[in-house]
C-alpha positions as CSV (number, residue, x, y, z in Angstrom):
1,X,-69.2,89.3,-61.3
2,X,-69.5,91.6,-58.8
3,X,-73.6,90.4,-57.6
4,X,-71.7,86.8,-57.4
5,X,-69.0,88.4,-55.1
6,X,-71.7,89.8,-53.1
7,X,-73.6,87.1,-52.4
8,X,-70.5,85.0,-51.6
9,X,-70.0,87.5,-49.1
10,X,-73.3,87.2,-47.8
11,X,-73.4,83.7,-47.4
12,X,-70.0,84.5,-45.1
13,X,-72.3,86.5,-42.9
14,X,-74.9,83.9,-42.5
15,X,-73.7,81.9,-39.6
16,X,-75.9,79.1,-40.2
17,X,-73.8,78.5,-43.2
18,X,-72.9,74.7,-43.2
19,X,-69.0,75.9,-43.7
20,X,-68.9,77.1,-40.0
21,X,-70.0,74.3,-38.7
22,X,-67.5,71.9,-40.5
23,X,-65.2,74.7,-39.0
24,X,-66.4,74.7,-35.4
25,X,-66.4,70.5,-35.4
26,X,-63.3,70.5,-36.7
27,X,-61.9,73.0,-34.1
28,X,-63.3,71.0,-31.5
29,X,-62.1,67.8,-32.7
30,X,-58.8,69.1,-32.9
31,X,-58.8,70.8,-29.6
32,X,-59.7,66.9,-28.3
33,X,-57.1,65.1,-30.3
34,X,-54.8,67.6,-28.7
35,X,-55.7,67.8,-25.5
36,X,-56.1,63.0,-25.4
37,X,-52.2,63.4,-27.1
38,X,-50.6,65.9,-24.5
39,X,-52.8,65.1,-21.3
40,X,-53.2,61.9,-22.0
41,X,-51.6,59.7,-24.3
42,X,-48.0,61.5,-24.0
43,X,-48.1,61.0,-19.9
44,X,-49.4,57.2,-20.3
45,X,-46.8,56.8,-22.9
46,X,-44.0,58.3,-20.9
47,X,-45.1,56.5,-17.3
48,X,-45.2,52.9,-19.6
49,X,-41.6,54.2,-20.6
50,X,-40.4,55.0,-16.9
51,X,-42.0,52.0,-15.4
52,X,-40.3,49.6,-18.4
53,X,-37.1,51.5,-17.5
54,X,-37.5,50.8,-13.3
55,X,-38.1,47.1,-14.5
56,X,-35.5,47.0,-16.1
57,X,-33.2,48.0,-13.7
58,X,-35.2,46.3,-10.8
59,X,-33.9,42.9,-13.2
60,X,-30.6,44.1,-13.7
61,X,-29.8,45.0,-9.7
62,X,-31.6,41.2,-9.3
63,X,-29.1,39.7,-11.5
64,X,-26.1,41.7,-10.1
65,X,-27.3,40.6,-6.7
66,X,-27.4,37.1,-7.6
67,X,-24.2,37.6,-9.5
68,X,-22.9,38.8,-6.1
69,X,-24.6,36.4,-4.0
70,X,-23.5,33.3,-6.1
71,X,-20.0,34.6,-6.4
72,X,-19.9,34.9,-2.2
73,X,-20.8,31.6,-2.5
74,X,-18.3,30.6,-4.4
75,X,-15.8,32.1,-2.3
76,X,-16.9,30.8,1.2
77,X,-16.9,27.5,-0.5
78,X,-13.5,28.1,-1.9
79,X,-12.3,29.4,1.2
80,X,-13.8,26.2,3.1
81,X,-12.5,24.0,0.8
82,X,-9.4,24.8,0.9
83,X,-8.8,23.7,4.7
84,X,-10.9,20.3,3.7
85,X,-9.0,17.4,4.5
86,X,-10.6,15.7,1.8
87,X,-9.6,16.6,-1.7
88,X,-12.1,19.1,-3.5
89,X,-11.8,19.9,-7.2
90,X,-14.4,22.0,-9.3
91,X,-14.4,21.9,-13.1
92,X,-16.8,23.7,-16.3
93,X,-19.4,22.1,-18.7
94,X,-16.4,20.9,-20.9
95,X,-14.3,19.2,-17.8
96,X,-11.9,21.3,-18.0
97,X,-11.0,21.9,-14.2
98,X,-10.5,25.6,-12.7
99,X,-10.0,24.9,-9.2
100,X,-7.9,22.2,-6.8
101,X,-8.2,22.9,-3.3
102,X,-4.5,22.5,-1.3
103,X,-5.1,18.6,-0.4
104,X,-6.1,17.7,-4.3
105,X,-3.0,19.5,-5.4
106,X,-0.8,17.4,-2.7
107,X,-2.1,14.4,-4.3
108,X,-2.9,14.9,-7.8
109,X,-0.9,17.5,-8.9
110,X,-0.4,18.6,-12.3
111,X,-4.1,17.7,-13.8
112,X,-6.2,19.9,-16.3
113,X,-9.4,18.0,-17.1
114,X,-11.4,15.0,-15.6
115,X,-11.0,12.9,-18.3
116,X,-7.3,12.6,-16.7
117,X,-9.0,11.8,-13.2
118,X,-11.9,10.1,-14.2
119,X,-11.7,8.6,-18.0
120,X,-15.6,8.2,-19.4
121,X,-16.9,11.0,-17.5
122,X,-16.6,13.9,-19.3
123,X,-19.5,12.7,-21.9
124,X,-22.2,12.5,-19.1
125,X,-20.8,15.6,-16.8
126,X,-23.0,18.1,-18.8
127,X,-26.2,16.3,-18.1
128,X,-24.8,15.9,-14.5
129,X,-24.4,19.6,-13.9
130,X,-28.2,20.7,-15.3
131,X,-29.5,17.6,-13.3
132,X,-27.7,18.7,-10.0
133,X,-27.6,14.5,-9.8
134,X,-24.1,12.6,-8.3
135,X,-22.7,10.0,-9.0
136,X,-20.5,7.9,-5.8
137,X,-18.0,5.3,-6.3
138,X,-13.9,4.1,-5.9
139,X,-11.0,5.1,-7.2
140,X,-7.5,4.0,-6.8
141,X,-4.6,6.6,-7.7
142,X,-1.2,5.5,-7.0
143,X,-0.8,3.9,-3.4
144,X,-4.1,5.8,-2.2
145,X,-7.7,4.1,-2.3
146,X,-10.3,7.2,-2.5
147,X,-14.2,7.1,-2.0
148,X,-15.8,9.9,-4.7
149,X,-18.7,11.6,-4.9
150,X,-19.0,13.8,-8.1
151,X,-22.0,16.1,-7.8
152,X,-23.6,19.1,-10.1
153,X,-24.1,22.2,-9.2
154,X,-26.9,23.7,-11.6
155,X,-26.9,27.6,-10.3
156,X,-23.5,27.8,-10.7
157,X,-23.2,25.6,-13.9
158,X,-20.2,23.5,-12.7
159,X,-19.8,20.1,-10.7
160,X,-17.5,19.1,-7.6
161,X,-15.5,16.2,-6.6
162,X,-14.9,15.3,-3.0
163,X,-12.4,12.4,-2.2
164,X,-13.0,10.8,0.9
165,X,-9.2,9.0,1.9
166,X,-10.1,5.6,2.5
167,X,-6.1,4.5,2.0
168,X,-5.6,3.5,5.6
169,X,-8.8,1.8,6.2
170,X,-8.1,0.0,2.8
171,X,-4.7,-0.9,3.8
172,X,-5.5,-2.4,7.4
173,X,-8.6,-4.3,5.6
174,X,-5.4,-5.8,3.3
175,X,-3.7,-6.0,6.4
176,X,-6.0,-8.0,8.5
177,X,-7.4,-10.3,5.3
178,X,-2.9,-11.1,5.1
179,X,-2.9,-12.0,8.7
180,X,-6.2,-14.1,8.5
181,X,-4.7,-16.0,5.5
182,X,-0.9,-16.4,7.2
183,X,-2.6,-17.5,10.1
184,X,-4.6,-19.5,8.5
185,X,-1.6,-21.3,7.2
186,X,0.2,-21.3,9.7
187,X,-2.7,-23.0,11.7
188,X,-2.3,-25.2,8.8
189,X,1.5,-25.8,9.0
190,X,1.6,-26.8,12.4
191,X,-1.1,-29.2,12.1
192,X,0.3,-31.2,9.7
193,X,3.8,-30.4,11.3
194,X,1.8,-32.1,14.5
195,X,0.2,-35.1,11.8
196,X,3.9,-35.7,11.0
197,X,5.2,-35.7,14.3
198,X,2.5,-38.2,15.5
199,X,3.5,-40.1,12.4
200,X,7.0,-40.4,13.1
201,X,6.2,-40.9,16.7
202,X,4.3,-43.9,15.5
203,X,7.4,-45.3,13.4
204,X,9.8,-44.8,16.1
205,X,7.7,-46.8,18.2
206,X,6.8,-49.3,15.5
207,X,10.2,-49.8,14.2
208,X,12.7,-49.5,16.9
209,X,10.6,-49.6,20.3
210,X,8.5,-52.3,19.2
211,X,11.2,-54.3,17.6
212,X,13.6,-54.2,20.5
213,X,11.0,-54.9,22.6
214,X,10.3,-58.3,20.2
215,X,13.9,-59.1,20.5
216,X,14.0,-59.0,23.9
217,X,11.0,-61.3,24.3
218,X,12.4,-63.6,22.2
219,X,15.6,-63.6,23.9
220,X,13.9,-64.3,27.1
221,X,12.1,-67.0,25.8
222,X,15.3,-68.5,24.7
223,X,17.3,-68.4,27.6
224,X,14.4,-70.5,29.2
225,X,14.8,-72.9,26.2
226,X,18.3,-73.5,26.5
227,X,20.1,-72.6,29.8
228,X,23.7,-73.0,27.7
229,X,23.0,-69.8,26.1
230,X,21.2,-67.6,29.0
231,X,24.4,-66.0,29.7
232,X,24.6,-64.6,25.9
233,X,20.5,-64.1,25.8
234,X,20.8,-61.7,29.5
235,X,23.8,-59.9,27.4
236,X,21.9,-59.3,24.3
237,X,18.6,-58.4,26.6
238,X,20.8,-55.7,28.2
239,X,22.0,-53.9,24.7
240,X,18.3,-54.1,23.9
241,X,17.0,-52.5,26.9
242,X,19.7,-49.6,26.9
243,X,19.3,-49.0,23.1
244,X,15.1,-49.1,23.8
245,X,15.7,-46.5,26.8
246,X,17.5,-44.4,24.8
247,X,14.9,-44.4,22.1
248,X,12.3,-43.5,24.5
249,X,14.2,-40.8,26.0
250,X,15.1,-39.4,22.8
251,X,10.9,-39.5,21.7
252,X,10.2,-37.8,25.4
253,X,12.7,-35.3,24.9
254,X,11.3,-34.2,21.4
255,X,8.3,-34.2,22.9
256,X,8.9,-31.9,25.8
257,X,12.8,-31.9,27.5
258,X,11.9,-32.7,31.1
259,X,15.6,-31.5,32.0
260,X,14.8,-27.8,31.1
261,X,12.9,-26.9,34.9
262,X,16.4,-28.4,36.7
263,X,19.3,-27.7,34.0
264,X,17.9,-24.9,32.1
265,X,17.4,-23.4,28.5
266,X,21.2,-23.6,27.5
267,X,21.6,-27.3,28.8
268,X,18.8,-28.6,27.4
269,X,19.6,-26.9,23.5
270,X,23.3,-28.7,24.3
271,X,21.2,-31.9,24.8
272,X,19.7,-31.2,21.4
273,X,22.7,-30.6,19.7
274,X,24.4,-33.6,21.1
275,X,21.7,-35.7,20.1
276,X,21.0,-34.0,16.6
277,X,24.8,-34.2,16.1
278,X,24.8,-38.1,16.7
279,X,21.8,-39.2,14.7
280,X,22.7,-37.0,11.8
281,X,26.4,-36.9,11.2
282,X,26.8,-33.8,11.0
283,X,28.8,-31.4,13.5
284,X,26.6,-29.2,15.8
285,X,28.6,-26.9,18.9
286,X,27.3,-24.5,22.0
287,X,28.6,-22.2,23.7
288,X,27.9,-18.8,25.5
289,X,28.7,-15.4,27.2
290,X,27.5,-13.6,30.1
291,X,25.4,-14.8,33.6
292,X,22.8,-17.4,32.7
293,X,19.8,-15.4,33.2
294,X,16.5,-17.8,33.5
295,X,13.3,-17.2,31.6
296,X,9.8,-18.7,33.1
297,X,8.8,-22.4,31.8
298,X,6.0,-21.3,28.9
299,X,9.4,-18.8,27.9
300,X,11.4,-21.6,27.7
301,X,9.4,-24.1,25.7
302,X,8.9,-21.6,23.1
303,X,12.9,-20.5,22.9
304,X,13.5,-24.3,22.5
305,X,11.0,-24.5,19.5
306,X,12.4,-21.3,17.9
307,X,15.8,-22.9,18.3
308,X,14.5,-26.7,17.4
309,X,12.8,-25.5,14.1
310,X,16.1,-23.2,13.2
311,X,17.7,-27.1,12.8
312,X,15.6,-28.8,11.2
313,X,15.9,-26.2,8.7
314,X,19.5,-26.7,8.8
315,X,18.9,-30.6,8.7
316,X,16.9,-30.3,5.6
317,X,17.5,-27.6,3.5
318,X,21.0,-26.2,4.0
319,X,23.5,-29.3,3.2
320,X,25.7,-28.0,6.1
321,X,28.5,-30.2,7.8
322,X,28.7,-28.1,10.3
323,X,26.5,-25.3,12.7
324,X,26.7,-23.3,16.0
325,X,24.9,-22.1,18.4
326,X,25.8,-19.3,20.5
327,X,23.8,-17.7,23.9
328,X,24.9,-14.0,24.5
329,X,23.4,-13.0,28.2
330,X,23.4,-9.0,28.2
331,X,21.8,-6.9,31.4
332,X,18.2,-7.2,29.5
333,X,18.3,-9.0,26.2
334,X,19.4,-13.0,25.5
335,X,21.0,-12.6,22.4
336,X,20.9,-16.2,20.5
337,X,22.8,-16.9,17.7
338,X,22.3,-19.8,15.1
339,X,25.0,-20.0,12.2
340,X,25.9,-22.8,9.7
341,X,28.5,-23.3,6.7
342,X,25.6,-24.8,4.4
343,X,24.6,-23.2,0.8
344,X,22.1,-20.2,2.0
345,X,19.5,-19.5,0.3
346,X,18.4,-15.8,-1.2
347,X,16.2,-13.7,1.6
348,X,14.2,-11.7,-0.6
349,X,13.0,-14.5,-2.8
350,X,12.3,-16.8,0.3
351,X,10.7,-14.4,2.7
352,X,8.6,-15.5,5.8
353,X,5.5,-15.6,3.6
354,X,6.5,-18.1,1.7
355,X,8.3,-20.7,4.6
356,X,6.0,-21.9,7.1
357,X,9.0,-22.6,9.3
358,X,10.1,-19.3,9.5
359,X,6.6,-17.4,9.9
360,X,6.2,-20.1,13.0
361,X,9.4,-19.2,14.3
362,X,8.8,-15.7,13.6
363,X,5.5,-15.5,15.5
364,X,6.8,-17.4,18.3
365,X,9.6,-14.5,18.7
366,X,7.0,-12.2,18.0
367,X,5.1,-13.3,21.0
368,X,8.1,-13.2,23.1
369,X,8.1,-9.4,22.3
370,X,11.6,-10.4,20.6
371,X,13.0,-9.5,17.1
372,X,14.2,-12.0,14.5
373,X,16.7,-11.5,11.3
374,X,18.3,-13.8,9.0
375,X,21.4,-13.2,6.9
376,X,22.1,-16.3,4.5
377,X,24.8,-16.3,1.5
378,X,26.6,-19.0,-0.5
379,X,28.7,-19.6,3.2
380,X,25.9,-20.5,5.0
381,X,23.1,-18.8,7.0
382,X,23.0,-16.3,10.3
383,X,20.1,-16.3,12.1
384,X,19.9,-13.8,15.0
385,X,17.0,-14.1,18.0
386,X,17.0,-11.4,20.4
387,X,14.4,-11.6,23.5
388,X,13.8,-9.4,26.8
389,X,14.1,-11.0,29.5
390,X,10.7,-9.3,30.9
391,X,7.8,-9.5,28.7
């Protein structure tokens, strides 16, 4: 036991015993391992960590700047918008709307989502926004007429609408198409009024002129037939000439009353009703107030047509018995006023659209820088015409 122990011990001595080498490699190896884990591997590990971590937060201040930045967008737009003339409104994915600028708010109030501005939108507004795309068209919301223009906005994952007011272009487009049309008609009216006046014309002529005119040839050729009746025949010959004369003045003076350059407006509307109150049984009066003030000839003529059309309507349509016309002479104004006891008729059913007469007469006033209004009832109808003087 003890030889064994002492060997053992030698083989300790022995430094080529394999033992201290397994000993020294290991050493070493160790002394590698730990030097590659703390000079190496544990700086490397802890740079990767710091770097990673700087990333991080270089990402983080990038999205908190663009945070920023797109919210300072946001508020310079919202701060522009809301002095826009035009009406802005923003709204989310889901169309629920988060933002009316002051005009949007004056004009459509109370609203939450688009489907309540824009019904059929709110399915496609999603693909709108992540396009950025638009979409431009009309709208109509109560009495206003808008142009639209619904765009995305992608970075900020919402979309805009910008109404354009195109109300009072709209309305004078209505405006002038209405005038184009009355005038249109009235172009219309007047030449059939003029197809009906040549016709009548025509009938006067052929029934009475003509006819007289027969007569009187007839009678001349009899009184050189038989000289026993000449005396009779020249008689006859005379009622036929006055009655022709008076048919031919009464044609002229439709046509144009020569009297109106030497008598004047007033005596020449007398005339009228004289004549008008003859031929058509019914009774017609004149009569006025103030200095006679005189207009200029074209003035005149168009006066007399206002006042001429105001009794035909009278003639035709009202079942009077009676009528009056009245001329009021102030410092500035001729104040004209046309009344008759007839049946009326209701003014907001029969309005100037809808009577050729009275859109002629009113356009005639109308380019006599003059105003027009009609009162009519059961008792009869009041017309008043009131015209400068200077135009």
């Amino acid at each position: 036991m003890n030889l064994e122990l002492y060997n053992y011990f030698d083989l300790l001595k022995d430094f080529n015993n394999p033992i201290y080498y397994s000993i020294a490699l290991g050493t070493i190896l160790f002394a590698f391992l730990y030097i590659n884990h703390y000079r190496f591997y544990l700086p490397s590990k802890k740079q990767h960590l710091l770097e990673k971590k700087e990333l991080k937060l270089k990402n983080l201040e990038l999205e908190i700047k663009k945070n920023q930045l797109e919210y300072d967008h946001l508020k310079v737009f919202a701060d522009l918008s809301d002095t826009d003339p035009n009406a802005i409104i923003r709204m989310y994915k889901d169309g629920k709307i988060f933002y009316k600028n002051i005009c949007a708010n004056e004009i459509f109030g109370n609203i939450h989502s688009l489907d309540e501005l824009l019904p059929g939108y709110e399915d496609s507004l999603i693909g709108i926004i992540e396009n950025g795309s638009g979409i431009q068209d009309k709208l109509k919301w109560e009495q206003k007429y808008f142009m639209y223009y619904l765009r995305g906005v992608s970075s900020l994952e919402i979309a805009q609408i910008t109404f354009f007011d195109l109300t009072a272009k709209t309305i004078s487009a209505k405006k002038l198409s209405y005038q184009r049309n009355k005038y249109k008609s009235l172009s219309l009216y007047l030449q059939n009024n003029l197809e009906k006046e040549k016709q009548r014309i025509g009938m006067e002529l052929h029934d009475n002129i003509c006819q007289d005119l027969y007569m009187i040839k007839l009678k001349i050729f009899n009184s050189l037939k038989d000289g026993v009746d000449y005396r009779n025949n020249i008689c006859e010959i005379d009622s036929f000439l006055d009655d022709t004369l008076s048919e031919l003045k009464s044609i002229m003076f439709d046509l144009r009353p020569k009297i109106m350059g030497d008598h004047g407006l007033f005596s020449v509307v007398q005339t009228l009703v004289n004549n008008i109150s003859k031929a058509k049984r019914i009774t017609g009066t004149t009569d006025y107030n103030g200095e006679i003030q005189k207009f200029d000839p074209d003035s005149n003529i168009y006066i007399f047509r206002i006042i001429q059309e105001s009794l035909n309507n009278i003639i035709k349509h009202s079942e009077a018995t009676e009528f009056n016309i009245q001329f009021i002479y102030s410092e500035n104004y001729l104040t004209i006023i046309v009344s008759d006891n007839g049946h009326g008729f209701d003014t907001n059913i029969i309005n100037y659209t809808h009577s050729n007469g009275l859109m002629n007469m009113s356009e005639r006033v109308k380019a006599l820088n003059g105003s027009m209004s009609i009162n009519s009832s059961i008792n009869g109808t009041f017309l008043k015409l009131k015209i400068p003087y200077k135009l």
